[in-house]
C-alpha positions in Angstrom: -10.8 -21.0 -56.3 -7.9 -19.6 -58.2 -4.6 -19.5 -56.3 -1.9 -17.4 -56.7 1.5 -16.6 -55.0 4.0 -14.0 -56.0 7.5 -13.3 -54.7 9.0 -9.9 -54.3 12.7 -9.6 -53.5 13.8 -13.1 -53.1 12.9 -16.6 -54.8 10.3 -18.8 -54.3 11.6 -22.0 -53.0 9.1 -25.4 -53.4 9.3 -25.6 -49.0 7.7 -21.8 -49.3 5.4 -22.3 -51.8 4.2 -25.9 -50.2 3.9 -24.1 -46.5 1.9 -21.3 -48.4 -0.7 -23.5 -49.7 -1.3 -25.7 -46.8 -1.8 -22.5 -44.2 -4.2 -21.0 -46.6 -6.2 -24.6 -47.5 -6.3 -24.9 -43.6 -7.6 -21.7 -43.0 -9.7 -20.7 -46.3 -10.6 -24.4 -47.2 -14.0 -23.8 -46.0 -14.4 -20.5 -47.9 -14.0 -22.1 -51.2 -17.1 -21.7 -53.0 -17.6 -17.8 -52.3 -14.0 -16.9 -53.4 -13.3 -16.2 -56.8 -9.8 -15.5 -56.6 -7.2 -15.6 -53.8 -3.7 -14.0 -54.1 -0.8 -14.1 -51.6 2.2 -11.8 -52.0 5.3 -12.4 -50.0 8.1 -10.0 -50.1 11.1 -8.8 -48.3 11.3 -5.5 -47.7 14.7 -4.5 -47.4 16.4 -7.0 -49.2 19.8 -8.3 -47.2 19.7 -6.3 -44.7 18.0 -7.9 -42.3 15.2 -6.7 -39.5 11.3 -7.0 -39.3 11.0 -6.9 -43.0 9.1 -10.0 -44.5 5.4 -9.0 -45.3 2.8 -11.7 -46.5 0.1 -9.8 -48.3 -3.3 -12.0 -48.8 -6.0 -10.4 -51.2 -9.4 -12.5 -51.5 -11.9 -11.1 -54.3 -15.6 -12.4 -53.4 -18.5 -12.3 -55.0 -20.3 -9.1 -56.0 -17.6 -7.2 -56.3 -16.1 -7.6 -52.2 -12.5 -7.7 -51.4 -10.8 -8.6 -48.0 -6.9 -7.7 -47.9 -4.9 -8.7 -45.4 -1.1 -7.6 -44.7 1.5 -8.9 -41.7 5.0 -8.3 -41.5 7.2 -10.2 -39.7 10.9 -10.7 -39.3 9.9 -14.7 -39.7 8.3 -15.2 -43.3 6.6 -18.4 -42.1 4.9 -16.4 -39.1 3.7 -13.6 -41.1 1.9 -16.5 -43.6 0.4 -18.0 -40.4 -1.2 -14.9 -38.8 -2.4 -13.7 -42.6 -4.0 -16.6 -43.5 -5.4 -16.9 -39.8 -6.5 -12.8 -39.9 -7.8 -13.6 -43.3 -10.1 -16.7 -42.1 -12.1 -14.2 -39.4 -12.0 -11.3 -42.5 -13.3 -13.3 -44.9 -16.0 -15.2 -42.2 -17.0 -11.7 -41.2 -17.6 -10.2 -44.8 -19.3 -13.7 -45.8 -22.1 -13.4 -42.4 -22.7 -9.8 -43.1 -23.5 -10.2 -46.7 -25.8 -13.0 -46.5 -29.5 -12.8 -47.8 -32.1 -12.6 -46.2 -35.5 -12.7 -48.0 -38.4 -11.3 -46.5 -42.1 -11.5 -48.2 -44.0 -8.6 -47.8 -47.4 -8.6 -45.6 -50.7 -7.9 -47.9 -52.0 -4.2 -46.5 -54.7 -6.1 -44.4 -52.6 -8.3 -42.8 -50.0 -5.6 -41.7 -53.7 -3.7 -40.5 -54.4 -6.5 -38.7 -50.7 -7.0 -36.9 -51.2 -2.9 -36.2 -54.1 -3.9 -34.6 -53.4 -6.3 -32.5 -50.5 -4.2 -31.1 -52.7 -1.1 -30.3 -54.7 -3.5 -28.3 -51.5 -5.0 -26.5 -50.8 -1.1 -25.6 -54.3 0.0 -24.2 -54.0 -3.3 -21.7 -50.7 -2.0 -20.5 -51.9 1.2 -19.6 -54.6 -0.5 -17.4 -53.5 -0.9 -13.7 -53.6 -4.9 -12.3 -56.7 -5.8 -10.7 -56.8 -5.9 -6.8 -56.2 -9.4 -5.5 -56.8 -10.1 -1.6 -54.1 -12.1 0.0 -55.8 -15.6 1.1 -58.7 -14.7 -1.4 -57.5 -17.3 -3.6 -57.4 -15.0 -6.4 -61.4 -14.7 -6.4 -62.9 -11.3 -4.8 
């Protein structure tokens, strides 16, 4: 895994860049081995003025060609790495469960007959009414 961290309207002190790598190996450690490339943006929106304006963009290429992005802004730049790499961690488990394989071998034509079969037999039980059964009988009429 390839990461990479870019800084729009400000610099990129060493604090930032070390709090940016530990939030994302906490949260994306596991993911590792299916990412091929994982890019954070941080940028500040409007510059010196001030307000909610700090936006952490996270952008995880995985294999066969899916992408999760993930955007928070904040007023804090710390809290809007934290919930992006914690938003990012359900995105990217998400993507990861619903793209997994599952292999299936096909039935030969007689065995699917013979499954077929067996549930056309399951119906015409169904359709039967219980048999009578005699309370005290013991279950023998």
């Amino acid at each position: 895994m390839r990461l990479t961290i870019h800084a729009n309207g400000f610099l990129l002190t060493e604090a930032l860049r070390k709090h940016t790598e530990q939030r994302i190996a906490i949260e994306l450690g596991w993911a590792s081995q299916h990412m091929r490339k994982l890019a954070v943006s941080l940028s500040d929106i409007n510059g010196p003025r001030g307000g909610v304006d700090k936006r952490c963009c996270i952008h995880v290429q995985l294999g066969a060609g899916r992408e999760v992005i993930i955007e928070d802004t904040e007023d804090d730049l710390y809290v809007a790495i934290n919930r992006a790499a914690e938003r990012a961690d359900r995105a990217v488990l998400r993507q990861i469960q619903r793209n997994r394989d599952f292999y299936h071998s096909r039935l030969a034509p007689t065995a699917v007959e013979a499954v077929n079969a067996g549930t056309e037999r399951e119906a015409d039980s169904a359709d039967e009414p219980p048999a009578y059964v005699a309370p005290g009988s013991g279950g023998v009429q």
